[in-house]
C-alpha positions in Angstrom: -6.5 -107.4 -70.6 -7.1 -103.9 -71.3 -9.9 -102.3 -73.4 -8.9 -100.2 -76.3 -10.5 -96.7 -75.5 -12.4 -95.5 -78.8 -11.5 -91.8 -80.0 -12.7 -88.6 -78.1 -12.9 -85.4 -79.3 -14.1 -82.0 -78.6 -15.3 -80.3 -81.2 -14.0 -76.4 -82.2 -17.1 -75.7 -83.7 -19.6 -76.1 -80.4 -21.2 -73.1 -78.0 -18.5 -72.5 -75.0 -21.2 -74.6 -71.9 -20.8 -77.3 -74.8 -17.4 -77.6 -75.2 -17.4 -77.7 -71.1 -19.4 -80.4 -71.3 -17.3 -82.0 -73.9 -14.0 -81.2 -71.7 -15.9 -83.0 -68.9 -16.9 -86.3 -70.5 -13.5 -86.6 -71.6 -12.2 -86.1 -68.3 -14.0 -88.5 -66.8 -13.1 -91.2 -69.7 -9.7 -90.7 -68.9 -10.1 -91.5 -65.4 -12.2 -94.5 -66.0 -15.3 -92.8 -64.5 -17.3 -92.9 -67.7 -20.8 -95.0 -67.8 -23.3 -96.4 -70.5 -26.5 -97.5 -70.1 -26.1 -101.6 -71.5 -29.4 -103.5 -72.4 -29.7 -106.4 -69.7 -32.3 -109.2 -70.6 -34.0 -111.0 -68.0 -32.7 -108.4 -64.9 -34.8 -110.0 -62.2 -33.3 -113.4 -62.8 -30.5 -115.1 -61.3 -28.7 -115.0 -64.9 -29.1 -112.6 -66.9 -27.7 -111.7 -71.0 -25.6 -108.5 -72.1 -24.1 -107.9 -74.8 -24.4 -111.8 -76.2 -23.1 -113.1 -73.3 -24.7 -114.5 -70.3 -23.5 -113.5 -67.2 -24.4 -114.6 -63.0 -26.2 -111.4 -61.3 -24.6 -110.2 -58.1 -25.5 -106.6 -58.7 -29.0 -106.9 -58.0 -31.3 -105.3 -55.1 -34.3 -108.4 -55.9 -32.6 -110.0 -52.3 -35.4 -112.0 -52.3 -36.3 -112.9 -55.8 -39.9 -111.2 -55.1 -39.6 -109.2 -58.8 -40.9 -112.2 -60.7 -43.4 -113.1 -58.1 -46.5 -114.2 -59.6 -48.2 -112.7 -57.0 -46.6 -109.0 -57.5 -47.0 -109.7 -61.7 -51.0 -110.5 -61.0 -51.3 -107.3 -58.5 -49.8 -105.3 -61.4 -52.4 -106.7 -64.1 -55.3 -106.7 -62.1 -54.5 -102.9 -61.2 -54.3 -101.7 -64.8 -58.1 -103.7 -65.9 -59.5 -101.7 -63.0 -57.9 -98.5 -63.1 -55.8 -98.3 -66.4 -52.5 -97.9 -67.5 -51.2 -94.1 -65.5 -52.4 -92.3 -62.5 -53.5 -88.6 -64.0 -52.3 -86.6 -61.4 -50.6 -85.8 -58.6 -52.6 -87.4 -55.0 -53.8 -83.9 -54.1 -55.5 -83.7 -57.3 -57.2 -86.6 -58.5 -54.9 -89.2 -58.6 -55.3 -90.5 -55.1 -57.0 -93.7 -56.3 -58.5 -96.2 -53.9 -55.4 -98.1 -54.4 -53.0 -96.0 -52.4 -55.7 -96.3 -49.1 -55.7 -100.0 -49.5 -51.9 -100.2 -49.6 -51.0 -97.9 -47.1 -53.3 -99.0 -45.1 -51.5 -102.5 -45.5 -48.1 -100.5 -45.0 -49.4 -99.4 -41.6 -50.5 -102.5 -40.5 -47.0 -104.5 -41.3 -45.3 -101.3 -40.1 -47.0 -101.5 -36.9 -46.9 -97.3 -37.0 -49.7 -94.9 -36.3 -49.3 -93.6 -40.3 -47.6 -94.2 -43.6 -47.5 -92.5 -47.0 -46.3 -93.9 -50.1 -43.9 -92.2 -52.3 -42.8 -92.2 -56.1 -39.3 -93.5 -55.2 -36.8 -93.6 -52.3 -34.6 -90.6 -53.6 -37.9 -88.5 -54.0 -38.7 -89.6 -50.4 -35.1 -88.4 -48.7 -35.3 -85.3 -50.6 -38.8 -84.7 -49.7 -38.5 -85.4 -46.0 -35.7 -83.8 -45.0 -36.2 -80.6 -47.0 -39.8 -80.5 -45.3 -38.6 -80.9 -42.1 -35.5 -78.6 -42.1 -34.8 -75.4 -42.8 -31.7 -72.8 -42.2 -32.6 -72.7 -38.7 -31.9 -76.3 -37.9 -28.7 -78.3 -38.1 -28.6 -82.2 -40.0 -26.5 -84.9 -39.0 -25.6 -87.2 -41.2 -23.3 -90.7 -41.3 -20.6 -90.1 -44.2 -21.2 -92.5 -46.0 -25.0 -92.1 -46.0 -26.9 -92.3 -49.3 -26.8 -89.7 -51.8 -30.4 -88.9 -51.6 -29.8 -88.2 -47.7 -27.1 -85.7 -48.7 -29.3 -83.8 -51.5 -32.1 -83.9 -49.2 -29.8 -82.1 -46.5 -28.5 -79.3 -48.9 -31.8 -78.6 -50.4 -33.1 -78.3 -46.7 -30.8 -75.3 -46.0 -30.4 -76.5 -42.8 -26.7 -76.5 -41.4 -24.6 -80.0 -42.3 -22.6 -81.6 -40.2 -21.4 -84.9 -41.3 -20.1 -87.5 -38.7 -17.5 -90.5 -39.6 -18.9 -93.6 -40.3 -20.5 -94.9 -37.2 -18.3 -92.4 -35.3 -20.9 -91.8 -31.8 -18.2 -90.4 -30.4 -17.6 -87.4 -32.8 -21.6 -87.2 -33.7 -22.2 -86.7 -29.8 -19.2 -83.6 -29.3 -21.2 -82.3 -32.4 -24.8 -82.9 -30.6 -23.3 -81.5 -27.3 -22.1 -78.6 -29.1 -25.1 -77.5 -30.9 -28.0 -74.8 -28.9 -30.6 -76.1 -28.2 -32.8 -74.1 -29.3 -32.1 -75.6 -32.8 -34.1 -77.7 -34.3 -31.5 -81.3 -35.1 -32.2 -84.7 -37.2 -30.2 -87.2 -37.0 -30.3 -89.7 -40.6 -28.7 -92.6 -41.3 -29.2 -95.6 -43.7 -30.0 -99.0 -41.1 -28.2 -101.4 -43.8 -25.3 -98.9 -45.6 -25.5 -99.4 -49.3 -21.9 -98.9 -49.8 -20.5 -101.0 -47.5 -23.3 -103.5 -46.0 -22.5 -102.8 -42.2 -25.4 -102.6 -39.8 -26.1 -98.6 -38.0 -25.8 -98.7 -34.3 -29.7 -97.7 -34.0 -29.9 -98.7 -30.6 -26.9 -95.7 -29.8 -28.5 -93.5 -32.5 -32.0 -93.4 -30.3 -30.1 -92.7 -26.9 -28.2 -90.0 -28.6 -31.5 -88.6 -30.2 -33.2 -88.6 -26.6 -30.6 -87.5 -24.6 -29.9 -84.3 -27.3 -34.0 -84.3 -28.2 -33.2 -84.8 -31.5 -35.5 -86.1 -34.0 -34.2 -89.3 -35.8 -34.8 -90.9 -39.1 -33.8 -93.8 -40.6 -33.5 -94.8 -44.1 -34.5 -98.7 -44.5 -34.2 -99.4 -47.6 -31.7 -102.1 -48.1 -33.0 -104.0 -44.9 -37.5 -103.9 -45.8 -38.0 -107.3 -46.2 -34.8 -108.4 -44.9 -34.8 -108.2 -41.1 -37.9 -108.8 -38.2 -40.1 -111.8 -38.0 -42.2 -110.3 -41.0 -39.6 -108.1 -43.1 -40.7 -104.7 -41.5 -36.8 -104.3 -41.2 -34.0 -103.2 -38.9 -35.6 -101.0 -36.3 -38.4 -103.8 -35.7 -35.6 -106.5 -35.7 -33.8 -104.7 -32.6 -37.4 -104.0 -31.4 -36.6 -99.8 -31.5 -39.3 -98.8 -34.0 -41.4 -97.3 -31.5 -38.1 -94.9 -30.2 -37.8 -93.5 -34.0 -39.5 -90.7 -35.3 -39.2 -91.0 -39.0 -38.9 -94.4 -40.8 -38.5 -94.6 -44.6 -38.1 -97.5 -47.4 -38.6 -98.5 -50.2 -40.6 -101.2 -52.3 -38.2 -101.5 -55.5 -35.2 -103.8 -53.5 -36.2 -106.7 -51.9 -39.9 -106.0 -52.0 -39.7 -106.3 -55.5 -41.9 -103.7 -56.8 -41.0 -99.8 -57.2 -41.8 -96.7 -55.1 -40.9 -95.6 -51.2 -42.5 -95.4 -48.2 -42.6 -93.3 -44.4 -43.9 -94.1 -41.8 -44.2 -92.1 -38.2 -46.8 -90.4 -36.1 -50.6 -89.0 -37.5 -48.7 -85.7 -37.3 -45.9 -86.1 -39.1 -47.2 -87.7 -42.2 -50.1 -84.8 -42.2 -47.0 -82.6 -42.1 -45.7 -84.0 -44.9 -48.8 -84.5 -47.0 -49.0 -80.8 -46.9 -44.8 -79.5 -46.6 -43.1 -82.3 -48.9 -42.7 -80.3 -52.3 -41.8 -83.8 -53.9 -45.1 -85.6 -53.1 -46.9 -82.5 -53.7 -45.7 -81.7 -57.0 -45.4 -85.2 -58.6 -47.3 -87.1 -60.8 -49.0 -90.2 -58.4 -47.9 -93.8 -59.0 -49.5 -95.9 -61.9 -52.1 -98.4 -60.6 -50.1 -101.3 -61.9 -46.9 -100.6 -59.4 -49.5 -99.7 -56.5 -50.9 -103.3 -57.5 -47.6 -104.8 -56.7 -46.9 -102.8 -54.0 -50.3 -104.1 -52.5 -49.3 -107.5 -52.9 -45.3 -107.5 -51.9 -46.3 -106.1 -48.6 -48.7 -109.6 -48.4 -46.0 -111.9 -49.6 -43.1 -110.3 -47.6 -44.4 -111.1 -44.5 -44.6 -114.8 -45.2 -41.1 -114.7 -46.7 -39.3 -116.6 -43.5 -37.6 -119.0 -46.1 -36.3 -116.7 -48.2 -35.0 -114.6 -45.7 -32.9 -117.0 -43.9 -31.4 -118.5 -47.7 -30.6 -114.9 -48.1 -28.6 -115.0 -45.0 -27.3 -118.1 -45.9 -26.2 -117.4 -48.6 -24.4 -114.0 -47.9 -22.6 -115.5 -45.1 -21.1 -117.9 -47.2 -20.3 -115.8 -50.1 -18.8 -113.4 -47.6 -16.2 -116.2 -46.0 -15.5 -117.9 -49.6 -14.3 -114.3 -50.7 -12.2 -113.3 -47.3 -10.5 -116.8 -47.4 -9.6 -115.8 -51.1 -7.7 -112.5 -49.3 -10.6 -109.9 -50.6 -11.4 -106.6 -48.7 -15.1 -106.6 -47.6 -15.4 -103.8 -45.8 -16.5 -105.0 -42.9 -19.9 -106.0 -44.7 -22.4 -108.1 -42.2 -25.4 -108.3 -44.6 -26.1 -109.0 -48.2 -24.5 -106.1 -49.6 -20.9 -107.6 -50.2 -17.9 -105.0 -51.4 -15.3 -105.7 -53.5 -12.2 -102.9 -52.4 -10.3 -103.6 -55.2 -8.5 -100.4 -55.6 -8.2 -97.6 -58.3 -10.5 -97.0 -60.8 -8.3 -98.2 -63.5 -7.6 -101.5 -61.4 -11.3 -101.9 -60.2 -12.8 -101.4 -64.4 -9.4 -104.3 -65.5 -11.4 -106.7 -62.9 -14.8 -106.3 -64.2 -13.6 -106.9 -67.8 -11.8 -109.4 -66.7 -15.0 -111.0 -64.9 -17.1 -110.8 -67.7 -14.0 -111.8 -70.1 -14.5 -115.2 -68.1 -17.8 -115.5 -68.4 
């Protein structure tokens, strides 16, 4: 069943960038590649409503269900009758409320690190980091298929690029052996990949880092509150969080809430309080998501059950699909690809999906 495109026209009339723009959009339709935002009711639930019709949510990052928490709803409420609805101003003015100590404070505790920060959002945080810490005088590596915050972060760094295939130690460690050492060189890669749903090989990552003295970070955000004995995530789950420098997640997947976090040494975050133009120059957080931050940080670590029905779950989703012949992409965790093919093929399925609905 195909759906009939509606017309598309540039017009004659507009200024020469809009016609490009025009000549774009209509390039992209053509391929399939065109997107709409579609009002979704109830987003946080297991079904949710679009467009009239009500449709079972795979496409969410709430792994845990945590969104509609009442814990994380009565954090938010309770925030705003203290503090009020929006923040004022960025944390080096006046919008470091007492909020942000009590939570990161909380962060470092469940972190087990020497210091944390909290951020406006993970793509705010990748960009922020890496541009902080790099300039044109060091060299980046980064896994290929590594988020896109990771690769904006690296170009507006400056810093030399060199991206390595997909879990390829091999190549990254010709390119590590390769490069002076009197450069400065991070290492970044996502711990859960939110393309495909493997696992990094962080344990290789950190003797390739040491053996190369090589600062690495790693992105957590798809596996906070997935992975350790409290949610703290992949690097405490293989027990190597004290061998990496620079740990970052976020709190809007399966914490439930909204915003990022890093943790690392005293140092570093002082570094970054003072170098990271995107916490410097942003408006702070509103006391309502700091409130659930506060308490998603509480409830995650006494989320056992939920993390092993997650689990659960994905591993038999993932068998019922590969026994129905479906490419996974070698996922391990609850991310779960579909490689259906083309664009034209992969948008057919989806209508066809929600056609059965």
């Amino acid at each position: 069943m195909s759906q009939v495109k509606k017309p598309f026209t540039v017009s004659e009339n507009s200024p020469s960038w809009m016609s490009e723009i025009e000549s774009e959009l209509f390039s992209l339709r053509e391929k399939e590649l065109q997107r709409s935002l579609i009002v979704t009711e109830q987003a946080a639930e297991t079904w949710i409503e679009r467009e009239g019709k009500k449709l079972l949510n795979l496409a969410s990052n709430n792994y845990l269900g945590l969104a509609n928490r009442e814990e994380l709803k009565q954090g938010a409420i309770q925030a705003v009758e203290w503090y009020g609805a929006g923040s004022t101003a960025s944390r080096l003015i006046i919008g470091n409320h007492p909020l942000y100590q009590q939570a990161e404070e909380a962060l470092v505790q469940w972190k087990q690190a020497e210091a944390g920060l909290i951020l406006n959002s993970g793509y705010t945080a990748n960009i922020g980091i890496i541009s902080a810490l790099m300039d044109r005088e060091g060299v980046v590596f980064s896994d290929k298929i590594n988020h896109a915050s990771i690769v904006d972060g690296m170009i507006l760094s400056r810093a030399e690029i060199k991206r390595y295939r997909h879990k390829d130690l091999a190549q990254l460690e010709q390119m590590l052996s390769k490069t002076p050492i009197t450069k400065r060189k991070l290492i970044v890669t996502d711990s859960v990949f939110s393309m495909d749903g493997d696992l990094a090989p962080l344990a290789d990552l950190v003797r390739l880092k040491e053996k190369y003295n090589a600062i690495l970070m790693v992105d957590e955000a798809h596996s906070s509150g997935i992975y350790g004995s409290r949610g703290e995530g992949l690097t405490h789950h293989l027990q190597l969080h004290r061998q990496i420098d620079i740990q970052m997640g976020t709190f809007s997947k399966a914490m439930g809430s909204f915003g990022a976090y890093v943790v690392g040494s005293s140092r570093l975050i002082e570094y970054l309080v003072n170098k990271m133009r995107s916490f410097i120059f942003t408006t702070a957080l509103p006391p309502a998501v700091l409130g659930s931050i506060l308490a998603s940080i509480s409830v995650v670590q006494e989320a056992s059950m939920e993390r092993e029905q997650l689990q659960k779950k994905a591993r038999y989703f993932r068998q019922a699909l590969e026994k129905l012949g479906f490419a996974l992409c070698g996922s391990e965790t609850q991310i779960i690809p579909i490689l259906v093919g083309s664009n034209d093929r992969t948008m057919e399925f989806s209508r066809l999906l929600q056609t059965e609905a």
